[in-house]
C-alpha positions in Angstrom: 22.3 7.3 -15.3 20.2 5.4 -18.0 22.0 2.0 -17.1 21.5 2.6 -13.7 17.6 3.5 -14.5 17.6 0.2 -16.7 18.7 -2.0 -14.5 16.6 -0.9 -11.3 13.9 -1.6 -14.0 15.1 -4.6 -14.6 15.6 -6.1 -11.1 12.1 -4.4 -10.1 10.4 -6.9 -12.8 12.3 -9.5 -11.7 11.2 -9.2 -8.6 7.2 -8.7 -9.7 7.7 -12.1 -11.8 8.3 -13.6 -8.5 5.9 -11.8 -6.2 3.7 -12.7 -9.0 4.8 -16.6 -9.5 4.5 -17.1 -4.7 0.9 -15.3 -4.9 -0.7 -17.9 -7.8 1.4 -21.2 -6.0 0.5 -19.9 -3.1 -3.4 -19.8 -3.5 -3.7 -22.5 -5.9 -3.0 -24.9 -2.9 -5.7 -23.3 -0.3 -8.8 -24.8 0.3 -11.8 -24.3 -1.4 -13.7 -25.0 -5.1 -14.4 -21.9 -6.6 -17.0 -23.3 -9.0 -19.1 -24.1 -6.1 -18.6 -20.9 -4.5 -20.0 -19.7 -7.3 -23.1 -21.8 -7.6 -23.5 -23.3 -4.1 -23.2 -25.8 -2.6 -26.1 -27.8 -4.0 -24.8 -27.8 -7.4 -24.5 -29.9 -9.9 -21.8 -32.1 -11.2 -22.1 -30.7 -14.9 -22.7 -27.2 -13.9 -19.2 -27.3 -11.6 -17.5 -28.8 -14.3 -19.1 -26.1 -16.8 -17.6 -23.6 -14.5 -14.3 -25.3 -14.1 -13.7 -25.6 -17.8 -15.0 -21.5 -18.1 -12.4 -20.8 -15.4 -9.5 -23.0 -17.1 -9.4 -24.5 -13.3 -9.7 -28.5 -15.1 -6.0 -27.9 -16.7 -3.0 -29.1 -15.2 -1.5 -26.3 -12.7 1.3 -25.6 -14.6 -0.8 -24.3 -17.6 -3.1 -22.6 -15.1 0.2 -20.5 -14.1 1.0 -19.6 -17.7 -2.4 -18.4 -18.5 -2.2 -16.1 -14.7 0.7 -14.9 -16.7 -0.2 -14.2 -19.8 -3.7 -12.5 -18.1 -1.3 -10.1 -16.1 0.9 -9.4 -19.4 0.0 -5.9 -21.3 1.0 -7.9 -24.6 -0.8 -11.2 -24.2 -1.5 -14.7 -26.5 -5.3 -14.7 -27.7 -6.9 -18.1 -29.2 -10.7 -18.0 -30.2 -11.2 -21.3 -29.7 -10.1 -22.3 -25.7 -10.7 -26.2 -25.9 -7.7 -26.7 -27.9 -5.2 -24.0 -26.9 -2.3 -23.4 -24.2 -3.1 -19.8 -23.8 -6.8 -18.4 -23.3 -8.2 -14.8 -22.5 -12.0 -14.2 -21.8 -12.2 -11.2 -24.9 -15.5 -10.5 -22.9 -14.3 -9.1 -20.0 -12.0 -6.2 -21.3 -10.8 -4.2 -24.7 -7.7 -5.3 -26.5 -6.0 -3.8 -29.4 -4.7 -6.7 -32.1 -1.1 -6.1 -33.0 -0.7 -9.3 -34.8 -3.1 -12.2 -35.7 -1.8 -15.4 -37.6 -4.9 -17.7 -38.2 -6.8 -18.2 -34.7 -3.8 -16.9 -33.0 -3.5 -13.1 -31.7 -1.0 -11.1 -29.8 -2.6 -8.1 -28.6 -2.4 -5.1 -25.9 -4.3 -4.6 -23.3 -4.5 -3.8 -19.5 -3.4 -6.2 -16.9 -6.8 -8.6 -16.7 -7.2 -9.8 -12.8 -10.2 -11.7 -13.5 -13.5 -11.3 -11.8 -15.1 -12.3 -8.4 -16.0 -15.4 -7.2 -18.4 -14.0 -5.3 -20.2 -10.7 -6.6 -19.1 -11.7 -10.7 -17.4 -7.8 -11.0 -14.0 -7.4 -12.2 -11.2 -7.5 -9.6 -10.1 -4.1 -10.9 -13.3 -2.3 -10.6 -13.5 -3.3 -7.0 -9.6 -2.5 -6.1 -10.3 1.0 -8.1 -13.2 1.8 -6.1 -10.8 0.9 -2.7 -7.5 2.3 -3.6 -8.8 6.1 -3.4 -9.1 5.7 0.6 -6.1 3.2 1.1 -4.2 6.0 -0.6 -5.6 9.1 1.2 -5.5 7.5 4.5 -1.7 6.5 4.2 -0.7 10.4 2.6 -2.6 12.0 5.5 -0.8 9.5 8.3 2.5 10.0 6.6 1.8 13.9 6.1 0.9 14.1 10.2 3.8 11.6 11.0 6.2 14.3 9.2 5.0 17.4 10.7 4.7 16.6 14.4 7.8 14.3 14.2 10.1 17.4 12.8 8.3 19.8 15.3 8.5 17.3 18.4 11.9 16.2 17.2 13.2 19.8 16.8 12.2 21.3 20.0 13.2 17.9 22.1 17.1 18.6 20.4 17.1 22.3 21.2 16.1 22.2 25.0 18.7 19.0 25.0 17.1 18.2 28.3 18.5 14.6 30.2 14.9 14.2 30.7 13.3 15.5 27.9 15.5 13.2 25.9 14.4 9.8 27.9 10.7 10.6 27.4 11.5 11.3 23.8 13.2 8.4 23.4 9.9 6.2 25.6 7.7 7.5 23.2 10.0 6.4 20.5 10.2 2.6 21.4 6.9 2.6 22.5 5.5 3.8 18.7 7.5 1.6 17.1 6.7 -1.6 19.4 2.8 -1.0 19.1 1.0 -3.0 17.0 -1.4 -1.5 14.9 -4.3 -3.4 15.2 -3.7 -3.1 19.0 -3.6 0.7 18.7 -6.5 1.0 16.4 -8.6 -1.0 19.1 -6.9 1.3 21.6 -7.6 4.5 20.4 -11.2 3.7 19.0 -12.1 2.9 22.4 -10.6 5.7 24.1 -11.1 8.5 21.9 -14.4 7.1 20.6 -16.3 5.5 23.3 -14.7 6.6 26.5 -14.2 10.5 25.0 -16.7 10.3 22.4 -18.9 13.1 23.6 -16.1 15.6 23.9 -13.9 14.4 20.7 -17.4 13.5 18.7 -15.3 11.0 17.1 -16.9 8.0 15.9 -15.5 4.2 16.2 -16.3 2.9 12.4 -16.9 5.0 9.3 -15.7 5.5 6.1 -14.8 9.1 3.8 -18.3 8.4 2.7 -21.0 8.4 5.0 -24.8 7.8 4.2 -27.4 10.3 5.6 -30.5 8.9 7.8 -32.7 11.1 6.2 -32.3 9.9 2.9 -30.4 12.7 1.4 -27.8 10.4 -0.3 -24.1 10.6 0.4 -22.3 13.1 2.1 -18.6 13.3 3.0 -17.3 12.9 6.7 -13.7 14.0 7.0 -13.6 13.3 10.6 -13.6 9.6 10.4 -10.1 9.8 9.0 -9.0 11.2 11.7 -8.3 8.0 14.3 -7.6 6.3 11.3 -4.7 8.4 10.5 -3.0 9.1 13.9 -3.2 5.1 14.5 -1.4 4.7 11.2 0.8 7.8 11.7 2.5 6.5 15.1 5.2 4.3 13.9 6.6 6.7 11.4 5.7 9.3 14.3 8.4 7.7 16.4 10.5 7.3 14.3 10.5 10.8 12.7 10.7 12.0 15.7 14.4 10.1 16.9 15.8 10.6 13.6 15.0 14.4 13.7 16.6 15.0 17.6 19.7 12.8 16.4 20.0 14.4 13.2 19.9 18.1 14.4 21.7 17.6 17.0 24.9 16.2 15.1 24.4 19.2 13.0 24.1 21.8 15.8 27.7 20.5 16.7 29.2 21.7 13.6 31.4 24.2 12.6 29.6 26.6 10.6 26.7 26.8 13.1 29.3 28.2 15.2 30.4 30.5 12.5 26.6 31.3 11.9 26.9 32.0 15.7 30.1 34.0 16.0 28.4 36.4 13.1 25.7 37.3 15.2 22.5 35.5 13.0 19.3 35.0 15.0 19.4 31.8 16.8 15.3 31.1 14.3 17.6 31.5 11.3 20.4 29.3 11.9 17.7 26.8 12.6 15.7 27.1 9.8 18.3 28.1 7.3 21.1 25.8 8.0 20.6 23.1 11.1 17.0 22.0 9.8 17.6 22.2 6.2 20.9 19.6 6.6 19.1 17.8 9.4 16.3 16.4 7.5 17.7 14.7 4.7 17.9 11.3 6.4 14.1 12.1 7.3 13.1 12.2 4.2 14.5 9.1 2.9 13.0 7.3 5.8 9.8 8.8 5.0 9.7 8.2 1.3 10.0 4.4 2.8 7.9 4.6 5.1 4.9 5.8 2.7 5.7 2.1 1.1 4.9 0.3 4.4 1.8 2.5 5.3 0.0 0.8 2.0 0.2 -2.6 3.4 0.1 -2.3 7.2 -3.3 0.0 6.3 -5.0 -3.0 6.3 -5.7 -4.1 9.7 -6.3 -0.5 11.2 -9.0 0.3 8.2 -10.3 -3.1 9.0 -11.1 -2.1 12.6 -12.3 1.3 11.9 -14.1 -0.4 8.9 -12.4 2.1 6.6 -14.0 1.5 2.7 -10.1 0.5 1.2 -7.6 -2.3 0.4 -7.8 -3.7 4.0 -11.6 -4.1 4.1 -11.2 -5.4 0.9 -8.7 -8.3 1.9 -10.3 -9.2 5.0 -13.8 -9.6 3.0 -12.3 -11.7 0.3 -9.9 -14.0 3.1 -13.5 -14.5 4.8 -15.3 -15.7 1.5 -12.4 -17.5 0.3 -12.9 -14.6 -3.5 -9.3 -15.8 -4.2 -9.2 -13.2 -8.0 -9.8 -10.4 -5.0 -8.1 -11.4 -2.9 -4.3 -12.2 -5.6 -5.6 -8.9 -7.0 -5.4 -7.0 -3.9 -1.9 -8.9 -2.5 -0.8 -8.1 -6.3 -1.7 -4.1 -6.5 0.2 -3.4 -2.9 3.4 -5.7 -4.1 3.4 -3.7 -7.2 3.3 -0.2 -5.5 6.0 -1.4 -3.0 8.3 -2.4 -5.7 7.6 0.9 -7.8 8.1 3.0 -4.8 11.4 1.9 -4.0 12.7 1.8 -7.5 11.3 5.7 -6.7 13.2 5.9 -4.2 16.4 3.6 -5.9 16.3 6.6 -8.6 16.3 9.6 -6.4 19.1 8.2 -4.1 21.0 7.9 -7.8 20.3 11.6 -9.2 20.9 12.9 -5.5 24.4 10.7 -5.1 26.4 9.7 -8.4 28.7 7.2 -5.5 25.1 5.4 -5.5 24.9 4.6 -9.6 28.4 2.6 -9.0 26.0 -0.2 -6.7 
């Protein structure tokens, strides 16, 4: 079990190196100059170049790369003196612990540095630390209303075993599934907001955190999640939903129901004590990857609600070309996908030894 822990590790940080190596190529050749981004566009030659040479933006791309590297790294290269060195690290902008120093050279721990804004000067992990909180409460609560109604919608559809009941089942399946999101978060803002508004008392745009009129500071306002979440929670809806009526209904076919049946058990036990307890195993393995996908398809729904997490965040930082916000962002969701399914990788492995073998 160890190997088999080892190497998911191993393949997981393989992957990250790459995720990792396509983000920096893949910004370094967009548009833009960052040093006059950050001083306008009326600046002067020496004060871009001053900012070029701060930012190590003036070396040759390749060396650029290694230093993204080494900023990201919890054990790092550190060199006082930048002019004349391969590796550089801004000491400023975080605490590091020295492990080893030979002469002007350092290797030392620290947290994974993502730089700072282009735009506001704050580090890229105070601002993704002040956005994850919602990104992350917002995808639980989708995933959380997703699994309830889908088992209880998917469990009464595969006991009445209705022709019809089944089609419309299996409508509302496709359909959640071929929605987009953004589409459904424009759809149900506008009919559950604006059209309904005074009997749902919903509203269109607004965050966990809500600022008073009066002056009274901030107050929380749970009920903004609330459009949020069921637009987010209809995909995994669906499909919680089809895998619950197929699944239960395989297992109300087999022997020991019958059995169960034949010995006279209430018809609520044999459900909740034998079909439903066998039938949702391949629920929750669709739902532990479903949780994955929430994190990175939150974006456009919290961008139309204008939900205060990741999504708002990316949008904000595509529009003012903050590219440190913007590779931080791309680079904290990449990271939680790849740690979720090497989760997910580890569980299948301690559930089923035949998995270990792969």
């Amino acid at each position: 079990m160890i190997r088999f822990i080892v190497r998911r590790l191993w393949y997981g940080g393989l992957v990250l190196v790459g995720v990792v190596t396509v983000i920096f190529f893949l910004f370094t050749v967009l548009p833009g100059d960052p040093a006059r981004m950050m001083l306008g566009q009326r600046a002067d030659i020496a004060s871009v170049e001053a900012i070029q040479r701060e930012l190590g933006l003036d070396r040759p791309v390749g060396v650029q790369y290694l230093n993204y590297l080494n900023d990201l790294s919890p054990v790092s290269l550190h060199r006082t003196e930048h002019a004349t060195s391969l590796f550089y690290l801004d000491a400023g902008k975080y605490t590091f612990l020295t492990i080893l120093s030979v002469g002007q050279a350092a290797l030392v721990v620290k947290m994974p540095y993502l730089r700072t804004s282009y735009q506001s000067n704050r580090s890229v992990a105070s601002i993704l630390a002040a956005a994850l909180p919602n990104t992350l409460l917002l995808a639980l609560v989708s995933i959380v209303f997703a699994l309830l109604a889908g088992i209880i919608i998917g469990t009464l559809t595969a006991l009445k075993n209705n022709i019809y009941i089944s089609r419309l089942t299996l409508v509302f399946s496709v359909f959640g599934m071929a929605l987009p999101s953004f589409f459904a978060a424009i759809l149900f803002a506008w009919l559950f907001a604006f059209v309904l508004g005074d009997q749902t008392g919903l509203n269109m745009t607004g965050s966990l955190f809500s600022v008073d009129d009066f002056g009274r500071g901030e107050y929380m306002e749970l009920k903004n999640i609330i459009l949020p979440a069921l637009t987010l929670g209809i995909r995994p809806l669906a499909v919680v939903t089809e895998l619950t009526r197929g699944s239960l209904l395989q297992v109300m076919a087999q022997d020991y129901i019958r059995t169960a049946r034949a010995k006279g058990m209430p018809e609520y036990r044999i459900i909740s004590r034998h079909a439903l307890k066998n039938a949702l195993n391949p629920v929750l393995t669709s739902v532990s990857g479903w949780f994955a996908g929430l994190l990175a398809g939150a974006v456009f729904v919290e961008f139309v609600f204008d939900w205060k997490g990741i999504g708002v965040v990316i949008v904000e930082a595509l529009e003012y070309y903050d590219f440190p916000v913007l590779m931080g962002a791309v680079l904290l969701i990449s990271v939680m996908l790849v740690l979720l399914n090497i989760a997910v990788d580890i569980m299948y492995g301690l559930l089923d030894p035949r998995v270990r073998m792969l």
